[in-house]
C-alpha positions as CSV (number, residue, x, y, z in Angstrom):
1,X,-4.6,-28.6,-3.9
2,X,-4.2,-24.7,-3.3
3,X,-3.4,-22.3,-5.8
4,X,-0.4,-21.0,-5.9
5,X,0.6,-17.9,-4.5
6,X,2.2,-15.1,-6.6
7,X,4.7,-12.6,-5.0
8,X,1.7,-10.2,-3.9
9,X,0.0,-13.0,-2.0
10,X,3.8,-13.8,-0.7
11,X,4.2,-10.3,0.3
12,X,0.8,-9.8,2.6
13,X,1.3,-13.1,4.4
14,X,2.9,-13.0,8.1
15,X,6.0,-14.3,8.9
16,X,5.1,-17.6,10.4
17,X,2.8,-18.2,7.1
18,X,5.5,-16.7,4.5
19,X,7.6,-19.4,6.5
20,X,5.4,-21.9,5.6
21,X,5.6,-21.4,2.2
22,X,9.5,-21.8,1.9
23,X,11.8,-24.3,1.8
24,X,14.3,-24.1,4.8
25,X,18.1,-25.4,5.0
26,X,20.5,-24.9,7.9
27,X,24.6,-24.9,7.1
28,X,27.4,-24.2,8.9
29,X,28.8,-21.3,7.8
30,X,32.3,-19.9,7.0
31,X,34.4,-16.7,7.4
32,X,35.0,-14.6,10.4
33,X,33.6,-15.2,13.6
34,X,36.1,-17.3,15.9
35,X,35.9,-20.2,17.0
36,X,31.9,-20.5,17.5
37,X,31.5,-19.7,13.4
38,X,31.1,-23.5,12.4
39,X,30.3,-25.2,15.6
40,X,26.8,-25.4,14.9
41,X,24.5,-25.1,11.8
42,X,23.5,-21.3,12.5
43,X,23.0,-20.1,8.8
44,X,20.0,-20.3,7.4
45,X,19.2,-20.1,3.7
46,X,15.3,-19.6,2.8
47,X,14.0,-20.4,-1.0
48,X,10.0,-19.7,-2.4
49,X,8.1,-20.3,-5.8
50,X,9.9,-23.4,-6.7
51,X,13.4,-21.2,-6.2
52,X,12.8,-18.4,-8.6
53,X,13.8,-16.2,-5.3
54,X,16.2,-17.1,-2.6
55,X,17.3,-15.7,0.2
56,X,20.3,-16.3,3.3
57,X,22.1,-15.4,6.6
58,X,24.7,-16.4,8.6
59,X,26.0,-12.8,10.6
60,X,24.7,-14.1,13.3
61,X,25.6,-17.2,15.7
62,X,22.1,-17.8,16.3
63,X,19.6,-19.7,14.1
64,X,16.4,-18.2,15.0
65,X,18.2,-14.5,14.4
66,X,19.4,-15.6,10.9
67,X,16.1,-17.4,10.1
68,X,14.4,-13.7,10.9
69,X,16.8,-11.4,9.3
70,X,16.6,-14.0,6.1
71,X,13.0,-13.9,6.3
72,X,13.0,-10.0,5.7
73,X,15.6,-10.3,3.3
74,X,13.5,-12.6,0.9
75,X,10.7,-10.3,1.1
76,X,12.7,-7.7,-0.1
77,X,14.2,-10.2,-2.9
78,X,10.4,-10.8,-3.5
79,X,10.2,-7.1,-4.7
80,X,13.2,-6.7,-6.2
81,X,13.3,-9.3,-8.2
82,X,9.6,-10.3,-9.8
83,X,7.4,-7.7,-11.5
84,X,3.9,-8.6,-11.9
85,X,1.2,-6.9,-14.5
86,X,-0.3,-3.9,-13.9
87,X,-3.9,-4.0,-14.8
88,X,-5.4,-1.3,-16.9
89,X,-7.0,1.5,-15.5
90,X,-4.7,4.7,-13.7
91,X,-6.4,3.3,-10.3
92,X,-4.7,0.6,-10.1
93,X,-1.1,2.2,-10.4
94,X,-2.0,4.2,-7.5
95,X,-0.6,3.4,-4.1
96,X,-3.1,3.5,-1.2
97,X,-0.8,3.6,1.6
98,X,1.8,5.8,2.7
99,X,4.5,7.2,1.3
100,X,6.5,7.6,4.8
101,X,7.4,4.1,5.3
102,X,10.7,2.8,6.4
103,X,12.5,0.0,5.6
104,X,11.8,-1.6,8.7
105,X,7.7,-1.0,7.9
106,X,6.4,-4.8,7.3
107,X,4.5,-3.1,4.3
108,X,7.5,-1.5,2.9
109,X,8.2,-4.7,0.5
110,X,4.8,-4.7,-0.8
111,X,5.3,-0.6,-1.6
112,X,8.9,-0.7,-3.5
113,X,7.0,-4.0,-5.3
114,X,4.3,-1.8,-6.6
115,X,7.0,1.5,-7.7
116,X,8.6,-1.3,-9.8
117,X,5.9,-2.9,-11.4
118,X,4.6,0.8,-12.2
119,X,7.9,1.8,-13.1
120,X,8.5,-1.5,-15.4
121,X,4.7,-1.0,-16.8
122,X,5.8,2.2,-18.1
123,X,9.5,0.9,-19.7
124,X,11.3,2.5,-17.0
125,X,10.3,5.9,-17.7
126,X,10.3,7.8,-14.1
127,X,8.2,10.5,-16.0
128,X,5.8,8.7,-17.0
129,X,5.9,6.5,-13.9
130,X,5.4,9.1,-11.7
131,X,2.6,10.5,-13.5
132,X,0.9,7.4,-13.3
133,X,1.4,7.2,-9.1
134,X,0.3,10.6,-9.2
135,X,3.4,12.3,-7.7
136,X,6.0,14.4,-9.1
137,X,9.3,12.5,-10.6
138,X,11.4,14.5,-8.1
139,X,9.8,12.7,-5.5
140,X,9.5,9.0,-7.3
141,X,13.7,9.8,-7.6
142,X,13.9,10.6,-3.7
143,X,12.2,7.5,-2.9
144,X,14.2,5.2,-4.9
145,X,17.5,6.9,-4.0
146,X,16.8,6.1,0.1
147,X,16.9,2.5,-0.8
148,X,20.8,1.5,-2.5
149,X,19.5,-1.8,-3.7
150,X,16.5,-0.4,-5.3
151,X,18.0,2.3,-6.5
152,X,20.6,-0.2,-8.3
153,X,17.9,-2.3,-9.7
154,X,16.1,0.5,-11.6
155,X,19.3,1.8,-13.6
156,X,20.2,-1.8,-14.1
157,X,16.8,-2.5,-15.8
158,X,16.6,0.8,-17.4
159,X,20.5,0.1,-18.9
160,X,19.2,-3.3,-20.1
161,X,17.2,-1.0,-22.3
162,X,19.1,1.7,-23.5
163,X,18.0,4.4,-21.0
164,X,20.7,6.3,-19.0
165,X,21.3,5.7,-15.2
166,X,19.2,8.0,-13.0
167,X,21.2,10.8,-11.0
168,X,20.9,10.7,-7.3
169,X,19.1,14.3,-6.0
């Protein structure tokens, strides 16, 4: 039996490989969309590790465009929501890649992924953080603040622990 994969391994796989690795249910959908909206089982709901992270679609009256805008929303989900050790050593809080990616970049999941585990590793401190990615905060804070969701998800964790929202540049 494989091991299992952890959201890393998730992250680097292809999409016809991450597909493999999820559990995949078709529904008719409801809410706007005319007539066509629940003809046919167009949305597409996509779940991995056991359904710790989910993700779905249904904007779309076709079942291979849902399936492929749900696939790239579960990677993101995949970084959002699971944080994974750092391991000790400033070299491995370091990101490798680049720093110009968009949201559309395949790697760009793998990349907000890392700036939360770093950022989580270091109790939400964007100081300290920073220091550790070897950039300045002002840029960490311009990076998260191009992403909404991300940007949400860091003053939700660091209100969970007493720290005061970030302020957008």
């Amino acid at each position: 039996m494989p091991a299992a994969l952890n959201r890393n391994d998730l992250l680097d796989l292809e999409d016809e490989a991450l597909l493999r690795q999820c559990r995949q249910e078709t529904y008719r959908a409801s809410g706007p969309g005319g007539q066509h909206r629940n003809m046919t089982d167009s949305a597409v709901r996509l779940t991995v590790l056991d359904g710790a992270v989910v993700a779905q679609c249904a904007d779309h009256r076709s079942q291979h465009r849902n399936r492929n805008e749900a696939l790239k929303r579960l990677r993101f989900n995949l970084a959002l929501e699971l944080r994974m050790p750092i391991a000790p050593g400033p070299a491995s809080e370091r990101w490798d890649g680049s720093w110009k990616l968009g949201k559309k970049d395949y790697r760009y999941a793998g990349f907000l992924a890392h700036l939360l585990d770093v950022l989580a590793h270091n109790d939400w401190a964007v100081g300290e953080a920073a220091k550790a990615l070897g950039i300045s905060t002002g840029k960490l804070i311009r990076t998260l603040a191009q992403d909404p969701r991300a940007w949400n998800a860091v003053n939700q964790a660091r209100a969970g622990i007493g720290l005061v929202n970030l302020r957008r540049p």
